[in-house]
PDB file of N, CA, C and O in Angstrom:
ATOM      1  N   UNK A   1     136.077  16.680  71.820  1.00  0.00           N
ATOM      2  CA  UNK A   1     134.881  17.226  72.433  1.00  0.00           C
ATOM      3  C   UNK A   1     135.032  18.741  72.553  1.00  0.00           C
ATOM      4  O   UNK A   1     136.021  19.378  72.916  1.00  0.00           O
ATOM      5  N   UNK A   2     133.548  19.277  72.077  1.00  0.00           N
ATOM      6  CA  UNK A   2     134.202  20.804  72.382  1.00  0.00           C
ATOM      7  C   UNK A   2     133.563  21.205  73.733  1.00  0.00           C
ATOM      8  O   UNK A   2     132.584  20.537  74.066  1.00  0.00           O
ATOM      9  N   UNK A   3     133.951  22.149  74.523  1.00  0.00           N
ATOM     10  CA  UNK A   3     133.726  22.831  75.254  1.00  0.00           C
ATOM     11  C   UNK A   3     133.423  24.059  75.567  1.00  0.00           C
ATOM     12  O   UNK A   3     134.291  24.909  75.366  1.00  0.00           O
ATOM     13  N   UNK A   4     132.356  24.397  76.036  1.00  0.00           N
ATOM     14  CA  UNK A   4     131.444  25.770  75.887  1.00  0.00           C
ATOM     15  C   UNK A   4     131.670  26.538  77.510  1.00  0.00           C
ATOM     16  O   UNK A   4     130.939  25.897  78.265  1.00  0.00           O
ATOM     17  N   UNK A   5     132.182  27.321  78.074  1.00  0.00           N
ATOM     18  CA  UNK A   5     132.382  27.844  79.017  1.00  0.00           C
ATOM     19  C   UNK A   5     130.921  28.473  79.719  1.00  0.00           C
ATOM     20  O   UNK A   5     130.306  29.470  79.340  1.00  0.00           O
ATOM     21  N   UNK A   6     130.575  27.534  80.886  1.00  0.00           N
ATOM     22  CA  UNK A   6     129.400  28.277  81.497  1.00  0.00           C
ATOM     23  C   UNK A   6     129.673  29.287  82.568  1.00  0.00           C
ATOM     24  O   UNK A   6     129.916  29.127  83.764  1.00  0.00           O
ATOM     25  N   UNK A   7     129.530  30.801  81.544  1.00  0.00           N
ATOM     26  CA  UNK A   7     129.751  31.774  82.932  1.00  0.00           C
ATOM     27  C   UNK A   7     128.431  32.601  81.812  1.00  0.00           C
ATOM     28  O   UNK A   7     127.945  32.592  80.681  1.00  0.00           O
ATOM     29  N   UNK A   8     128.363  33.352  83.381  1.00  0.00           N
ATOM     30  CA  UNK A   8     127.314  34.808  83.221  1.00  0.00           C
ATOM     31  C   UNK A   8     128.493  35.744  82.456  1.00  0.00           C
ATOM     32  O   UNK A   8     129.335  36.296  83.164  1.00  0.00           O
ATOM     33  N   UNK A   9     128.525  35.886  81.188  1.00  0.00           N
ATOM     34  CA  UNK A   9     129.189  37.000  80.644  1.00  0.00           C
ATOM     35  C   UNK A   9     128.825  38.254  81.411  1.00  0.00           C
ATOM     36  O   UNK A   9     129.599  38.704  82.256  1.00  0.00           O
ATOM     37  N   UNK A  10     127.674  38.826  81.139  1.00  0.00           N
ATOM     38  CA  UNK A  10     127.461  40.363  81.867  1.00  0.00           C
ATOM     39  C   UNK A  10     128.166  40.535  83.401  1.00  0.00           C
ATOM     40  O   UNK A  10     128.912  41.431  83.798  1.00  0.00           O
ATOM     41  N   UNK A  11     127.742  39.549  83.989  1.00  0.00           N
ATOM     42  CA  UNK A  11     128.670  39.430  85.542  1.00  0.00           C
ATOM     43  C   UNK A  11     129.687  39.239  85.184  1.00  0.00           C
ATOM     44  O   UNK A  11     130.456  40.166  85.439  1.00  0.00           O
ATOM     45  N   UNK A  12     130.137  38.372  84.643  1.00  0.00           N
ATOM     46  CA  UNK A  12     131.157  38.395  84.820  1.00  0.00           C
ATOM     47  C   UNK A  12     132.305  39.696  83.874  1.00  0.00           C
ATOM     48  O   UNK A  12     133.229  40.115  84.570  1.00  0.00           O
ATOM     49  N   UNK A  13     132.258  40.035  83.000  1.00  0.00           N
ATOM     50  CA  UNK A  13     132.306  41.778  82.479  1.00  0.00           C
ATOM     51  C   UNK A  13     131.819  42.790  83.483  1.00  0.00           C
ATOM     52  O   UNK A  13     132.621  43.713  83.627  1.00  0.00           O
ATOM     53  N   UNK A  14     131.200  42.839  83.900  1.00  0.00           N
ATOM     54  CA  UNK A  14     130.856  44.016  85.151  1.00  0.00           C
ATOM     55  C   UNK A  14     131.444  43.797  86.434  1.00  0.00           C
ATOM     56  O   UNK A  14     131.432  44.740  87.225  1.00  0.00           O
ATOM     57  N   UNK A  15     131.902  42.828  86.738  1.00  0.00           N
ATOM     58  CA  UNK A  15     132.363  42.107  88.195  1.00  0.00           C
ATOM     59  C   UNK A  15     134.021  41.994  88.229  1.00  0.00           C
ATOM     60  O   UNK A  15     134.472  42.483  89.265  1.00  0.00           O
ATOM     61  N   UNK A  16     134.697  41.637  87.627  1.00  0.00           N
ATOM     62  CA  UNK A  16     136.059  40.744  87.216  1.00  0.00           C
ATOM     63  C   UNK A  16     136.904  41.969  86.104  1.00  0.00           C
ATOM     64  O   UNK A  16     137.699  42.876  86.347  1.00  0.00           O
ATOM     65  N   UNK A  17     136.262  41.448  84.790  1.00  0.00           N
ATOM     66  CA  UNK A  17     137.093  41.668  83.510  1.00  0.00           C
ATOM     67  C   UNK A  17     137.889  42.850  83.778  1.00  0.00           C
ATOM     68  O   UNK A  17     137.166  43.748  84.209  1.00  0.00           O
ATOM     69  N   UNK A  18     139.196  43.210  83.679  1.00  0.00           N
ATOM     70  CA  UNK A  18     140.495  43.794  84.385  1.00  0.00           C
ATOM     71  C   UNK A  18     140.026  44.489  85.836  1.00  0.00           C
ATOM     72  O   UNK A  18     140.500  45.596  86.089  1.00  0.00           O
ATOM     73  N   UNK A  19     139.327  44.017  86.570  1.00  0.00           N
ATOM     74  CA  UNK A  19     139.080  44.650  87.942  1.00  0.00           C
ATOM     75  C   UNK A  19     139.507  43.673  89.422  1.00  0.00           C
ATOM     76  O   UNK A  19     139.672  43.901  90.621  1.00  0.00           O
ATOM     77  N   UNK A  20     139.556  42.585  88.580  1.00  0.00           N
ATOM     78  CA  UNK A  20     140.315  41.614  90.251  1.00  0.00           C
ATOM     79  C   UNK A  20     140.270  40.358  89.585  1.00  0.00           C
ATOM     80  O   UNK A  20     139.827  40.059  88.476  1.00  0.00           O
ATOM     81  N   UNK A  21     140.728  39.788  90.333  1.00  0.00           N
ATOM     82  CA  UNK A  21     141.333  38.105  89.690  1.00  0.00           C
ATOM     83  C   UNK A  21     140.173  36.970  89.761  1.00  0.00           C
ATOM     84  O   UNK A  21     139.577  37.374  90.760  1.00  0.00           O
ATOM     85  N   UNK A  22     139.696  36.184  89.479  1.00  0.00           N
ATOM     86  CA  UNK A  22     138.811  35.134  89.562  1.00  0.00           C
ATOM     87  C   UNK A  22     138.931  33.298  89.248  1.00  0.00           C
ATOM     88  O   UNK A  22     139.548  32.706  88.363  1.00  0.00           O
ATOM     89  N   UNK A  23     138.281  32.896  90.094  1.00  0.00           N
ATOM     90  CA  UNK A  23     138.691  31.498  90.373  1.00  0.00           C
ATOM     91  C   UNK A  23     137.263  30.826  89.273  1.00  0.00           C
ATOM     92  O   UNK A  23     136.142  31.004  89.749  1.00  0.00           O
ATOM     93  N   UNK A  24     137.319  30.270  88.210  1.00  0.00           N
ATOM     94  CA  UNK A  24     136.255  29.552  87.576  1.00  0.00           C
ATOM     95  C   UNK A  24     135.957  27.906  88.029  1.00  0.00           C
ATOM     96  O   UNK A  24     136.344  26.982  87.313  1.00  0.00           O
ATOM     97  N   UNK A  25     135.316  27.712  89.143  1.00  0.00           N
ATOM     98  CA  UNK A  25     135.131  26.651  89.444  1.00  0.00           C
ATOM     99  C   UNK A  25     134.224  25.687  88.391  1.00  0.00           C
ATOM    100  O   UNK A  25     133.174  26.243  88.067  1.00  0.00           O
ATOM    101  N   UNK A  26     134.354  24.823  88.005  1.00  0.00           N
ATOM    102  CA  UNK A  26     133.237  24.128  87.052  1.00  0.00           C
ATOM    103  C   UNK A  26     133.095  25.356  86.216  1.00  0.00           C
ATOM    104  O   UNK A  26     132.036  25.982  86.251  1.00  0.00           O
ATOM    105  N   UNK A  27     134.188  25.782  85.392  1.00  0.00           N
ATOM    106  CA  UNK A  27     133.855  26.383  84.364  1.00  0.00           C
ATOM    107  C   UNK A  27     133.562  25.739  83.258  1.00  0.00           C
ATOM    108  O   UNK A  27     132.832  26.522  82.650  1.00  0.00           O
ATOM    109  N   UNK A  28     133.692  24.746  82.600  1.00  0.00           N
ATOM    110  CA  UNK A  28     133.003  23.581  81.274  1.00  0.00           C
ATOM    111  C   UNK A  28     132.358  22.465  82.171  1.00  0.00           C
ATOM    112  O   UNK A  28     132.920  21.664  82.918  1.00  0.00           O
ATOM    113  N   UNK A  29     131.263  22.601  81.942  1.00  0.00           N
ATOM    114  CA  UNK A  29     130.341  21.353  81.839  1.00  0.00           C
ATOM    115  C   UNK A  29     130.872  20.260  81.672  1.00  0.00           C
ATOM    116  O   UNK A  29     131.722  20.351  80.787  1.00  0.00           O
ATOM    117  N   UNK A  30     130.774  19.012  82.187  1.00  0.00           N
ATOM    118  CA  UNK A  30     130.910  17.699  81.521  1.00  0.00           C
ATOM    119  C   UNK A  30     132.242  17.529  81.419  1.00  0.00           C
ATOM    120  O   UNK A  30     132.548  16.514  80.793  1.00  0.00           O
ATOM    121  N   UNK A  31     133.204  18.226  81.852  1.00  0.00           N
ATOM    122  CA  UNK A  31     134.711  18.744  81.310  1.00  0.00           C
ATOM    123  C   UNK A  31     135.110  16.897  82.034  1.00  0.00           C
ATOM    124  O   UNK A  31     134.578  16.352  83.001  1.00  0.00           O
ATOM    125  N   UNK A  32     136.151  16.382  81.158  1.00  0.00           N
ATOM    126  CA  UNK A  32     136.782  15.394  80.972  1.00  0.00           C
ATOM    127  C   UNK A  32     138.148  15.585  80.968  1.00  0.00           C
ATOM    128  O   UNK A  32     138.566  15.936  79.864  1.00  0.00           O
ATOM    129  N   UNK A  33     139.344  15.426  82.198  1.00  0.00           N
ATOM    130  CA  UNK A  33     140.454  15.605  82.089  1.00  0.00           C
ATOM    131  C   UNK A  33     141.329  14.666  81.338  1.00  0.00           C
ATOM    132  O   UNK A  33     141.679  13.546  81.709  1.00  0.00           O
ATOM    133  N   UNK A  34     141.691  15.385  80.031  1.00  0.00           N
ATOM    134  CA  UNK A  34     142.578  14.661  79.054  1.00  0.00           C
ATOM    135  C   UNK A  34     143.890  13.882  79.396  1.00  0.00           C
ATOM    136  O   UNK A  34     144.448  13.005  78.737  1.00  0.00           O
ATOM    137  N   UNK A  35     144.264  14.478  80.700  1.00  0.00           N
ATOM    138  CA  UNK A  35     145.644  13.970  81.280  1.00  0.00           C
ATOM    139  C   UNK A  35     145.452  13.533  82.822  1.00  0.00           C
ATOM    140  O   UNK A  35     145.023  14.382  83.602  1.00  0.00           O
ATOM    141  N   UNK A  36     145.770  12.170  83.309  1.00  0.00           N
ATOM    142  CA  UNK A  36     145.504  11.436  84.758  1.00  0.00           C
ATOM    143  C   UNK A  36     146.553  12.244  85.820  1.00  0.00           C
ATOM    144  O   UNK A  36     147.732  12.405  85.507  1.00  0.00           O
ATOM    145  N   UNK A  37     146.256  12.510  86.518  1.00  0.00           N
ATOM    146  CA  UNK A  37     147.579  13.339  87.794  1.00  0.00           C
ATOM    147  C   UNK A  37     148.506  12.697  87.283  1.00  0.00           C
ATOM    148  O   UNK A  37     149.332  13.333  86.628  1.00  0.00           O
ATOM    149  N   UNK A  38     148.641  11.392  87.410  1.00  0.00           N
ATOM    150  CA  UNK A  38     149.828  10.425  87.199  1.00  0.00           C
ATOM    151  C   UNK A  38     150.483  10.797  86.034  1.00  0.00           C
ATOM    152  O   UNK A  38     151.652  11.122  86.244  1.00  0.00           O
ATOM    153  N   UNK A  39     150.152  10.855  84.964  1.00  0.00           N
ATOM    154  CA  UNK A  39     150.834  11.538  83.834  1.00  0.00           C
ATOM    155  C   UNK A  39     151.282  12.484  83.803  1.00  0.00           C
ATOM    156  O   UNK A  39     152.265  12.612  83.072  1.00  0.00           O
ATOM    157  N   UNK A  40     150.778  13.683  84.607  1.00  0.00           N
ATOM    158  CA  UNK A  40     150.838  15.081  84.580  1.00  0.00           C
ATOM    159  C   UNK A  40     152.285  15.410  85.536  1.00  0.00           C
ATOM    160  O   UNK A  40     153.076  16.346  85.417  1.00  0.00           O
ATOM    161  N   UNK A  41     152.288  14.278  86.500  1.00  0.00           N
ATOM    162  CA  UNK A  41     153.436  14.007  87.722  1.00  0.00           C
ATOM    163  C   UNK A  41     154.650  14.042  86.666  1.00  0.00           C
ATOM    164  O   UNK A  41     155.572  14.826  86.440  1.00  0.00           O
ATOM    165  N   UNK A  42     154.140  12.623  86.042  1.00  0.00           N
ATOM    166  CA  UNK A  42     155.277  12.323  84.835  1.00  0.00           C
ATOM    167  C   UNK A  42     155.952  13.316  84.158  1.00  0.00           C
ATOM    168  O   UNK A  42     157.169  13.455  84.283  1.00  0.00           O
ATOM    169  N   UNK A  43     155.341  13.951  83.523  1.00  0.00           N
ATOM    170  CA  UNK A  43     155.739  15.178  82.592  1.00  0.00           C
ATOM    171  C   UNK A  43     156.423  16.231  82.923  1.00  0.00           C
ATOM    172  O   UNK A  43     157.200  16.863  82.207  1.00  0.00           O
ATOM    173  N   UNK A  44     156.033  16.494  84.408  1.00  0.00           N
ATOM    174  CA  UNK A  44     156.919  17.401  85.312  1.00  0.00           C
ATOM    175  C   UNK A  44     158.239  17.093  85.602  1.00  0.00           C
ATOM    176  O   UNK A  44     159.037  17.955  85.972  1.00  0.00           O
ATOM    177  N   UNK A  45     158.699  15.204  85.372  1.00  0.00           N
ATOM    178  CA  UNK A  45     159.731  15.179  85.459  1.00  0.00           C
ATOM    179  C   UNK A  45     160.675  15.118  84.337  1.00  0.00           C
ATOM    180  O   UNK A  45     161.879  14.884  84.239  1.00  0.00           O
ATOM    181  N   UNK A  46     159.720  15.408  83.520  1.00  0.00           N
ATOM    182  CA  UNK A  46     160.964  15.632  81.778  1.00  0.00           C
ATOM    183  C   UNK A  46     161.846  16.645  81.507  1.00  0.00           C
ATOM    184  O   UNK A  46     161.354  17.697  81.099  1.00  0.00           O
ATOM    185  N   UNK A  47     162.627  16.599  81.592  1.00  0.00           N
ATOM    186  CA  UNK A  47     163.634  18.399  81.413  1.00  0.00           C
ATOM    187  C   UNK A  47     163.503  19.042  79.983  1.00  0.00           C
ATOM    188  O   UNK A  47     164.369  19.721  79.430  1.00  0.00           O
ATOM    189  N   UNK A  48     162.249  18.705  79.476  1.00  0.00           N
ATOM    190  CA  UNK A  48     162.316  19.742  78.607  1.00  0.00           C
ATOM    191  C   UNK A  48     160.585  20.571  78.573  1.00  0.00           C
ATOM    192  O   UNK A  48     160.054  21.448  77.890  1.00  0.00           O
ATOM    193  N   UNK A  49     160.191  19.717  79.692  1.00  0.00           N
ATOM    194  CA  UNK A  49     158.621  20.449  79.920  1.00  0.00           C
ATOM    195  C   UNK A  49     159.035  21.312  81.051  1.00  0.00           C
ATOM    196  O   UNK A  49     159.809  20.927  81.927  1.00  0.00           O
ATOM    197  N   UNK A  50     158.389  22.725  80.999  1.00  0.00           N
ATOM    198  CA  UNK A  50     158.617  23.468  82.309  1.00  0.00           C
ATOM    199  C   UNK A  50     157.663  23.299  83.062  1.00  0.00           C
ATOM    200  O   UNK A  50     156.547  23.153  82.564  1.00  0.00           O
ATOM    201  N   UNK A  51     157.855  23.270  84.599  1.00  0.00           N
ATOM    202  CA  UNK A  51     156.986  23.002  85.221  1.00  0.00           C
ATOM    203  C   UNK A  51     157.580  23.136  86.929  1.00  0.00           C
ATOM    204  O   UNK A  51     158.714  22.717  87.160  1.00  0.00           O
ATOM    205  N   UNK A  52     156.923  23.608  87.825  1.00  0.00           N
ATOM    206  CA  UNK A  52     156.538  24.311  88.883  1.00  0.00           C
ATOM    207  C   UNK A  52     155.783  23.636  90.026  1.00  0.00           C
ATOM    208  O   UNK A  52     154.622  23.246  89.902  1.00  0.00           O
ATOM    209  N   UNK A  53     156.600  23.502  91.300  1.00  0.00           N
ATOM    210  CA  UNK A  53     155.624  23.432  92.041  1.00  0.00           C
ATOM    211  C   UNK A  53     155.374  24.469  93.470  1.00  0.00           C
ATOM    212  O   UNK A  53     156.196  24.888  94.285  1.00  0.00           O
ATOM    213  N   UNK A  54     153.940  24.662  93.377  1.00  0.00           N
ATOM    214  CA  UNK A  54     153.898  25.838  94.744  1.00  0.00           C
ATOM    215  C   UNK A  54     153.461  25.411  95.829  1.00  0.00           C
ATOM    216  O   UNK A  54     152.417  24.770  95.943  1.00  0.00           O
ATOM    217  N   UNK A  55     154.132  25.686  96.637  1.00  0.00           N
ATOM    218  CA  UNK A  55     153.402  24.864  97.996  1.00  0.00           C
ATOM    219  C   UNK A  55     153.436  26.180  99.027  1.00  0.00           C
ATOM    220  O   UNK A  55     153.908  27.273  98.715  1.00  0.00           O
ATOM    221  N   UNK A  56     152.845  25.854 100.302  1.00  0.00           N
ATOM    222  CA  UNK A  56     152.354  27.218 101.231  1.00  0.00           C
ATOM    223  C   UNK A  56     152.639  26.229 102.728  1.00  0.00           C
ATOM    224  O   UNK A  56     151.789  25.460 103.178  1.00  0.00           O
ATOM    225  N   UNK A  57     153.942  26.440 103.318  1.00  0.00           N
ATOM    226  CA  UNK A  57     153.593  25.400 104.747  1.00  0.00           C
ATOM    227  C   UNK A  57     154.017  26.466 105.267  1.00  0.00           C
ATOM    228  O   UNK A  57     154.686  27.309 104.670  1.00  0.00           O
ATOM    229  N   UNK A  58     153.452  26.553 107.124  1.00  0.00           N
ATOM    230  CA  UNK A  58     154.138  27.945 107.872  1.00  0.00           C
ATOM    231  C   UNK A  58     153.830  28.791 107.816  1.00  0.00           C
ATOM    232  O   UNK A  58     154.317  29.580 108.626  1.00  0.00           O
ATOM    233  N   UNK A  59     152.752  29.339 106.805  1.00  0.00           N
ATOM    234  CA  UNK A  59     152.367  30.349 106.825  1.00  0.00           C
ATOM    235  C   UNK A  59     153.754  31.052 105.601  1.00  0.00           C
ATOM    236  O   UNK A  59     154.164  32.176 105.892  1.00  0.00           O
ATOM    237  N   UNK A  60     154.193  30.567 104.709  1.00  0.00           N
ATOM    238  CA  UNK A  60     155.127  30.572 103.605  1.00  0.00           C
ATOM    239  C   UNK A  60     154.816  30.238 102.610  1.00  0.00           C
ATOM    240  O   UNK A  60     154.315  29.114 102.651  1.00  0.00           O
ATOM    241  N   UNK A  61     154.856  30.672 101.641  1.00  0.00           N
ATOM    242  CA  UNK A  61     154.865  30.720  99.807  1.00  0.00           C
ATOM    243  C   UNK A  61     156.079  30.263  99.465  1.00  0.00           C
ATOM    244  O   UNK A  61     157.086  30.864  99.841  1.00  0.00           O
ATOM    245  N   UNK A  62     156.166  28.916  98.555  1.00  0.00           N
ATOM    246  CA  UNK A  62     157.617  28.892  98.275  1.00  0.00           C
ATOM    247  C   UNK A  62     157.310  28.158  96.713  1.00  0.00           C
ATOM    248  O   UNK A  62     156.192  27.835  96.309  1.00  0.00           O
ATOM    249  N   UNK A  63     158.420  28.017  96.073  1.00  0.00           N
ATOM    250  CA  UNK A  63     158.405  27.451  94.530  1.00  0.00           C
ATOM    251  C   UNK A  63     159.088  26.875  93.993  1.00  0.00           C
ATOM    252  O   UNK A  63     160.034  27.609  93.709  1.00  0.00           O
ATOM    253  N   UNK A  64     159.226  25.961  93.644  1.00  0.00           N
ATOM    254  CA  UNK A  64     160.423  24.516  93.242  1.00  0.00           C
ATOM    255  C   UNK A  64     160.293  24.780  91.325  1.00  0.00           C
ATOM    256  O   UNK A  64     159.202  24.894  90.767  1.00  0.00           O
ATOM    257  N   UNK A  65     161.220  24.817  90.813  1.00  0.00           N
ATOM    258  CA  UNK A  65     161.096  24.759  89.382  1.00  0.00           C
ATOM    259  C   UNK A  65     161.632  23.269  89.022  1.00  0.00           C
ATOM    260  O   UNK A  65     162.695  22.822  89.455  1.00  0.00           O
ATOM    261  N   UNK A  66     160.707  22.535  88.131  1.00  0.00           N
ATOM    262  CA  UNK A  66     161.189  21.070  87.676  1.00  0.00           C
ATOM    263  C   UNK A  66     162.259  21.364  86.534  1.00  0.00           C
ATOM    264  O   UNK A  66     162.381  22.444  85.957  1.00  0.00           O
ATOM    265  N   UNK A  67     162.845  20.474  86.358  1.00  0.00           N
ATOM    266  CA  UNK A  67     162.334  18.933  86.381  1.00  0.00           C
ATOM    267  C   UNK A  67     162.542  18.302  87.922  1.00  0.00           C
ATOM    268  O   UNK A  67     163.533  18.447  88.637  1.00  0.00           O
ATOM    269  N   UNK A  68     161.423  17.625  88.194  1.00  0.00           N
ATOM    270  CA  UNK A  68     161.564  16.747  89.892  1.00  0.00           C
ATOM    271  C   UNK A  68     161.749  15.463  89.163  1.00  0.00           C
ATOM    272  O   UNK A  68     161.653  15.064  88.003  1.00  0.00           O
ATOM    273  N   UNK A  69     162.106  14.902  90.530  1.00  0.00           N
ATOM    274  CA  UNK A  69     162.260  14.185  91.305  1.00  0.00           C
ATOM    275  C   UNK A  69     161.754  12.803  91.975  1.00  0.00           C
ATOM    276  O   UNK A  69     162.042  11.622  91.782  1.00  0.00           O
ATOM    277  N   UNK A  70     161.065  13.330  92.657  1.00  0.00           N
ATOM    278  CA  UNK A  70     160.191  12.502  93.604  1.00  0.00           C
ATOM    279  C   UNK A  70     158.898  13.695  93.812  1.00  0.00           C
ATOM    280  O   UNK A  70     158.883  14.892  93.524  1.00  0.00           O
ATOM    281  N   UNK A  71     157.894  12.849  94.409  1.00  0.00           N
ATOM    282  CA  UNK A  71     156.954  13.596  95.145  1.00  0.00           C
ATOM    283  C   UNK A  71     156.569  13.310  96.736  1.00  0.00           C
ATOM    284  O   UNK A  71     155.885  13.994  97.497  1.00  0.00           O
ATOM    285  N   UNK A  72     157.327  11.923  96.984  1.00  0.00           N
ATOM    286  CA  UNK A  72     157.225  11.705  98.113  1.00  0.00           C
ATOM    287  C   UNK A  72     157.177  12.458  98.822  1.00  0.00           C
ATOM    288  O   UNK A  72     156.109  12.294  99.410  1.00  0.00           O
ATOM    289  N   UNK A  73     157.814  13.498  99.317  1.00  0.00           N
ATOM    290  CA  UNK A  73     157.806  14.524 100.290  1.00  0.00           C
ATOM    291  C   UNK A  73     156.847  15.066 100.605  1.00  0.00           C
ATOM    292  O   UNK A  73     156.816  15.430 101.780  1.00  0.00           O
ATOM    293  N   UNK A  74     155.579  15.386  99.687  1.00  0.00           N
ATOM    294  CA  UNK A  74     154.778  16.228  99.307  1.00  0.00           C
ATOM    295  C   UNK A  74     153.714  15.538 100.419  1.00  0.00           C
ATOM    296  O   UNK A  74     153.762  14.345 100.719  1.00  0.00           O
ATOM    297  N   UNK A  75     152.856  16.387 100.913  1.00  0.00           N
ATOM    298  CA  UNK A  75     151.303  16.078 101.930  1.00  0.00           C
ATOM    299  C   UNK A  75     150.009  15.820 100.775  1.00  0.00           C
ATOM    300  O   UNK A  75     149.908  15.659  99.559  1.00  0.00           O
ATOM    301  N   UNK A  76     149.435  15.864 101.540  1.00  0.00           N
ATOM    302  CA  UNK A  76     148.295  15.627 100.915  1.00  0.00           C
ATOM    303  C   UNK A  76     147.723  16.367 100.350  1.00  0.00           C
ATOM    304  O   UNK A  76     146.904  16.029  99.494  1.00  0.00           O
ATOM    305  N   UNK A  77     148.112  18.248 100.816  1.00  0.00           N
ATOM    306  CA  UNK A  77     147.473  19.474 100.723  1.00  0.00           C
ATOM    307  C   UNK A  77     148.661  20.423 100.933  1.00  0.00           C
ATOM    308  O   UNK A  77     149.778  20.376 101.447  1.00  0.00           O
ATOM    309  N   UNK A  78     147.912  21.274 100.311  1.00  0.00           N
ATOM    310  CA  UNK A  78     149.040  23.196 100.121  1.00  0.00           C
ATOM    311  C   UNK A  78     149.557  22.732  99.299  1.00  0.00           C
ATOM    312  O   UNK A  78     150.381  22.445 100.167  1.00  0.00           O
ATOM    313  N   UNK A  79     149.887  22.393  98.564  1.00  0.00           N
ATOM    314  CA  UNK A  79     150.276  22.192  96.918  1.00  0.00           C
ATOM    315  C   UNK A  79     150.131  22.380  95.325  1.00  0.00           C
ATOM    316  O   UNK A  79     149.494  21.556  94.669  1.00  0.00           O
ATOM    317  N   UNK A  80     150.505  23.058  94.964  1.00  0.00           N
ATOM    318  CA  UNK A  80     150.254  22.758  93.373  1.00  0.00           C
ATOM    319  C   UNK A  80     150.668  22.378  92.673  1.00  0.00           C
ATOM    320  O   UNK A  80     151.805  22.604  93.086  1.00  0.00           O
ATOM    321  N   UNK A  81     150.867  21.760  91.538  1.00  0.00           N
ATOM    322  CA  UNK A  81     151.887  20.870  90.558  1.00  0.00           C
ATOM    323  C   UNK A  81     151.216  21.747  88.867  1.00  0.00           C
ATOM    324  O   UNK A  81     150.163  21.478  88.290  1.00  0.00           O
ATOM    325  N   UNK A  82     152.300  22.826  88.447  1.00  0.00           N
ATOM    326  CA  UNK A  82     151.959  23.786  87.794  1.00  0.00           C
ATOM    327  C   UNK A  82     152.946  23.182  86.269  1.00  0.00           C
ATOM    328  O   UNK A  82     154.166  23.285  86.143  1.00  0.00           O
ATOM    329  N   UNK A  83     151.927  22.531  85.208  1.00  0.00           N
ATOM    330  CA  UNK A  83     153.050  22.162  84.145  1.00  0.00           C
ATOM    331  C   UNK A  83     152.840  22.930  82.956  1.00  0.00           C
ATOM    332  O   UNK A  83     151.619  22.931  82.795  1.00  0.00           O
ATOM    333  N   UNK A  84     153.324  23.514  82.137  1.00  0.00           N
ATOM    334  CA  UNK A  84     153.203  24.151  81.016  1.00  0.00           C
ATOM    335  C   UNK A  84     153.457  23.727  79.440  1.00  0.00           C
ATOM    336  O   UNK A  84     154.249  22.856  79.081  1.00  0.00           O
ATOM    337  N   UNK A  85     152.604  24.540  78.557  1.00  0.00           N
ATOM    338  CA  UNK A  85     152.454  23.880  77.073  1.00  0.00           C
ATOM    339  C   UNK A  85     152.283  22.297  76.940  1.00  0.00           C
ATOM    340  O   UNK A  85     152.973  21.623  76.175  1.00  0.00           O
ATOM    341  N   UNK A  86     151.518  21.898  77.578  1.00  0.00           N
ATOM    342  CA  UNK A  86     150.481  20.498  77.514  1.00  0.00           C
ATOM    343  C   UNK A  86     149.894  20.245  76.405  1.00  0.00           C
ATOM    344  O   UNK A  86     149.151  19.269  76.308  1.00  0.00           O
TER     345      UNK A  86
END
């Protein structure tokens, strides 16, 4: 499936483009995630995929580099599970 990115180019070039960072919420339409969390969990624990997790408790930034583990530990929230070359 291809995917067509819905943004306001001009805004977004006049607003953003090298001037501050931006969050694309519902940036593709219709977008269909190719990979289930559950898989994505998985993959984080392979030692040859790199992969990251960031979490924020306390008022703290902190960063775990995989391969994990478990996730048990983990809440429900302040988390990210960051995997690379997918």
């Amino acid at each position: 499936m291809d995917y067509q990115l819905t943004l306001n180019w001009p805004d977004f070039i006049e607003r953003y483009w090298q001037k501050r960072p931006v969050v694309l919420k519902r940036g593709f339409a219709n977008f269909i995630d190719p990979l289930s969390p559950d898989e994505l969990a998985g993959l984080a624990m392979e030692s040859e995929v790199d992969s990251r997790l960031v979490s924020h408790q306390d008022g703290k930034w902190q960063v775990s580099h995989g391969p994990f583990e478990s996730y048990d530990h983990l809440s429900e929230n302040n988390w990210s599970l960051l995997v690379q070359a997918v």
